[in-house]
C-alpha positions, -999 to +999 in steps of 0.1 A: -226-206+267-225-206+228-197-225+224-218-246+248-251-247+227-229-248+190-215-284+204-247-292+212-259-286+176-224-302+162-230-332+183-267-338+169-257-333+135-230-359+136-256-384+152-278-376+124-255-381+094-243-414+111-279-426+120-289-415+083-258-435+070-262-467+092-302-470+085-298-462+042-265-486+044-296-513+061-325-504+040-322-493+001-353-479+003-337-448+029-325-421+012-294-405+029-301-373+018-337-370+023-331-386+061-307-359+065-329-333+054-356-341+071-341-346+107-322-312+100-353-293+091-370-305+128-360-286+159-364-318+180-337-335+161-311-306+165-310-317+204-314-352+203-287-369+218-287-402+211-304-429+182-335-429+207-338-394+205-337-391+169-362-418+166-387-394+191-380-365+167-385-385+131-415-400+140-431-368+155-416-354+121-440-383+105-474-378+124-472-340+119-467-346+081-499-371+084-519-347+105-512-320+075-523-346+048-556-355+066-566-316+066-553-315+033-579-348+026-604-330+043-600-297+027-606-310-011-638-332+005-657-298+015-645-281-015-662-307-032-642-303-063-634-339-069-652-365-087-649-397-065-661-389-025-652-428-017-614-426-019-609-390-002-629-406+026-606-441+029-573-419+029-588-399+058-599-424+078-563-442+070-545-411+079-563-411+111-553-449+119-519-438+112-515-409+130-527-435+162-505-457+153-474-434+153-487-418+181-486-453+200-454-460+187-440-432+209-450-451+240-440-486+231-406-468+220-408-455+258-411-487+274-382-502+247-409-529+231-394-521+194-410-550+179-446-538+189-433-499+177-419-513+144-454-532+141-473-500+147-448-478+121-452-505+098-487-500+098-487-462+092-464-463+064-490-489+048-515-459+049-494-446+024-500-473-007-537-478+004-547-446+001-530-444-030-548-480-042-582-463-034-577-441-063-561-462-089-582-497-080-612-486-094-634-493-124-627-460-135-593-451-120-588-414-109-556-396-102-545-392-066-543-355-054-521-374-025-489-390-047-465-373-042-469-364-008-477-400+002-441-409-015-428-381+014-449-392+042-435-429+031-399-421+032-409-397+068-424-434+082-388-454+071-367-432+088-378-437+125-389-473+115-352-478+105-341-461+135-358-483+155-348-518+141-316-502+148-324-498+184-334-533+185-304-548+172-285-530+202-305-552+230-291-583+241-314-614+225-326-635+252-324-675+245 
C-alpha cells in the first residue's frame, strides 16, 4: 500500500514539473519555479492525475488565494485605518467577480469549453491590475496594501489559464 500511494505522489510530481515546464516554455510570463511551488504546496495537486486535474487543483489554488485577499480587503475597511474608502471598496467587489469567474471556470473546464474557461480566467487575473489601478489612478495616488499579493494571485491565475490553453491545443480543431 505505500509503495502504492508513494507512486502515486511520484507520478503527480512528474506531471507537475512537466506541466510547469510545457506552460513557462509557452508563456514567459510563468515562472517554473513558482508553478512548481505552488501546485506542490496544494494537496489536490499531489493526486492529480492528469493536465485536467492539475488545472482543477491550480485554479481552486487561485480562488482560495482570492477568497483570502477579499477578507484581507475587508479587514483593513472596518479597521478603518486607511485614507481612501473608494479603492478598498473596487478591489472587493473585483475580488468577488473573480472569485465567480474562477468558480465558473471549474464548470466550463467540466464540460471541456476551454475557450469560455480561458475567457472567465482571463477575467480574474484582470482583477489583479484593476485593483491595483484604483489606488495608483488617482488625483492623489496612494499605495496599494494589495501589491504584492496581487503579483501572487496573478501568477496563481496564469498557471491554470496556461494549463488550459494547453488542454485546448490537445482537441482536434473542427473545419
Amino acid at each position: 500500500m505505500f509503495i502504492l500511494l508513494l507512486n502515486v505522489f511520484a507520478t503527480a510530481q512528474s506531471l507537475i514539473r512537466d506541466s510547469c515546464k510545457k506552460a513557462a516554455a509557452k508563456d514567459p510570463k510563468l515562472k517554473y519555479d513558482f508553478c512548481i511551488k505552488s501546485l506542490e504546496e496544494h494537496p489536490q495537486s499531489k493526486t492529480a492525475k492528469s493536465l485536467e486535474g492539475l488545472v482543477f487543483a491550480s485554479t481552486k489554488n487561485a480562488v482560495s488565494k482570492t477568497t483570502s485577499l477579499k477578507g484581507m480587503a475587508n479587514k483593513i475597511l472596518k479597521e478603518n485605518k486607511y485614507d481612501v474608502e473608494r479603492p478598498l471598496r473596487d478591489c472587493i467587489e473585483l475580488y468577488t467577480g473573480a472569485i465567480d469567474s474562477l468558480n465558473q471556470s471549474l464548470d466550463t473546464i467540466k464540460s471541456r469549453d476551454y475557450n469560455i474557461a480561458t475567457m472567465l480566467m482571463s477575467a480574474a487575473m484582470d482583477a489583479t491590475g484593476n485593483c491595483e489601478t484604483g489606488f495608483t489612478k488617482r488625483k492623489k495616488p496612494v499605495k496599494s496594501p494589495f501589491t504584492k499579493e496581487n503579483d501572487v494571485l496573478f501568477h496563481m491565475v496564469l498557471i491554470p489559464l496556461a494549463f488550459t490553453n494547453m488542454l485546448d491545443m490537445k482537441l482536434p480543431k473542427m473545419l
